[in-house]
C-alpha positions as CSV (number, residue, x, y, z in Angstrom):
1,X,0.0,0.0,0.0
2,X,0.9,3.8,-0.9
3,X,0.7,6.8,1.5
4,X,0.5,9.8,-0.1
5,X,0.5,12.7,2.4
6,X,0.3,16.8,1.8
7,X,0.6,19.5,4.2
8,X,-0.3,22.7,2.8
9,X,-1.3,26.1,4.2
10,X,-4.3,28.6,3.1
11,X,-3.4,31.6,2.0
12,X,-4.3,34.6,4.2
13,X,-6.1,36.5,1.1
14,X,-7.9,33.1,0.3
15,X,-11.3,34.0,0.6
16,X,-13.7,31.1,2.8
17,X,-15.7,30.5,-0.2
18,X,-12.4,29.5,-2.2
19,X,-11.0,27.4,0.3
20,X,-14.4,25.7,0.7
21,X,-13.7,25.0,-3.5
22,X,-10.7,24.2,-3.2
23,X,-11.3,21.1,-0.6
24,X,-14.6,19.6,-2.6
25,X,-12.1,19.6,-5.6
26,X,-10.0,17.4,-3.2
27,X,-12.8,15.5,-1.7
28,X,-13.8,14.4,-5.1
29,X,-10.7,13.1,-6.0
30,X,-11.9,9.5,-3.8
31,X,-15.0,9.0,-6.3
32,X,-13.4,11.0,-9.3
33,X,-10.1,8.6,-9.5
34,X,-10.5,4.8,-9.9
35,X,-7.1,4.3,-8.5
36,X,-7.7,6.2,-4.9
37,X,-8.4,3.7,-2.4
38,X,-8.8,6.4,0.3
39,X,-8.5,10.0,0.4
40,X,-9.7,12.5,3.1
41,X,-8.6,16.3,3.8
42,X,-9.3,18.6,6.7
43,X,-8.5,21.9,8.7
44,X,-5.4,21.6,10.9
45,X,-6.9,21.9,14.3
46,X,-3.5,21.1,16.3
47,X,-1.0,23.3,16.9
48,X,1.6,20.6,16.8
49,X,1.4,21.2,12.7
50,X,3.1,23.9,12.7
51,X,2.5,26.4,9.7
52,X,0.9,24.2,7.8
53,X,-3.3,24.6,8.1
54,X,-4.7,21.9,6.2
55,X,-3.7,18.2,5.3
56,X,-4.4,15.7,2.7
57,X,-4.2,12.2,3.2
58,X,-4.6,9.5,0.1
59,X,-4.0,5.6,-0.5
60,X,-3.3,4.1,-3.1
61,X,-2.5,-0.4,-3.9
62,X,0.8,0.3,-6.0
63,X,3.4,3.3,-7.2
64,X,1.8,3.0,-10.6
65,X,-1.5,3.8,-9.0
66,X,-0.7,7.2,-7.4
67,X,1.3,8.2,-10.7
68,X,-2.2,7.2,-12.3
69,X,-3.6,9.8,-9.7
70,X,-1.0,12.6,-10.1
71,X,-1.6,13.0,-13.9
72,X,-5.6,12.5,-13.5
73,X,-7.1,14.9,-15.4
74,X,-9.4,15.8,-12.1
75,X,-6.3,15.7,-10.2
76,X,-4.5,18.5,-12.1
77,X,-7.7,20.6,-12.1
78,X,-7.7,20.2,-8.2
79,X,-3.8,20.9,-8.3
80,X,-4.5,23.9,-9.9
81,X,-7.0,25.2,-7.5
82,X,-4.3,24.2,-4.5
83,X,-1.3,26.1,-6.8
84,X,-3.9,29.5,-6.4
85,X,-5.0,28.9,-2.9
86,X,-2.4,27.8,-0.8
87,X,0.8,28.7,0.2
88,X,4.3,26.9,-2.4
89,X,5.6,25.6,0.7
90,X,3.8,22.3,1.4
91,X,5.2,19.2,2.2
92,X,4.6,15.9,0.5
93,X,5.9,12.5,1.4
94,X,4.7,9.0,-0.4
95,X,5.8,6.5,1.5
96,X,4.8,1.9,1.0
97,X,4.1,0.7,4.0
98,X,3.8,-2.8,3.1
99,X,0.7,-3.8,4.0
């Protein structure tokens, strides 16, 4: 199994209607994509997270699967929306955890 997890923050100028776009993209990335297996995102409401204010987590059975994801057309749309919305500095790690 692949973990695929971003931390991102919101732009301050980001208005609440934008953000609230920008995560149904996201969201509709676990129905949109046949090779998501799992995907949720959410509002940072620790302050152990640092900067960051939002996370994404997704799963996926095999590399080839989340590379099927990254270059989704859906994907890239919801990309796009992230690029405008939130912050450059995010951090993504994709990690097998064997399972």
């Amino acid at each position: 199994m692949i973990d695929h997890l971003v931390l991102f923050t919101v732009k301050e100028e980001a208005s609440p209607e934008d953000v609230d776009d920008m995560l149904q993209s996201l969201r509709a990335l676990r129905s949109n994509v046949p090779s998501v297996i799992d995907l949720s995102v959410g509002e940072n409401f620790s302050e152990r997270g640092g900067p960051y204010t939002h996370g994404l987590f997704a799963r996926f059975q095999t590399p080839d699967d989340l590379q099927a994801y990254l270059k989704h057309p859906d994907h890239r749309a919801a990309a796009d929306k992230l690029n405008t919305f939130a912050n450059s500095d995010r951090i993504v790690v994709d990690y097998d955890h064997g399972i």
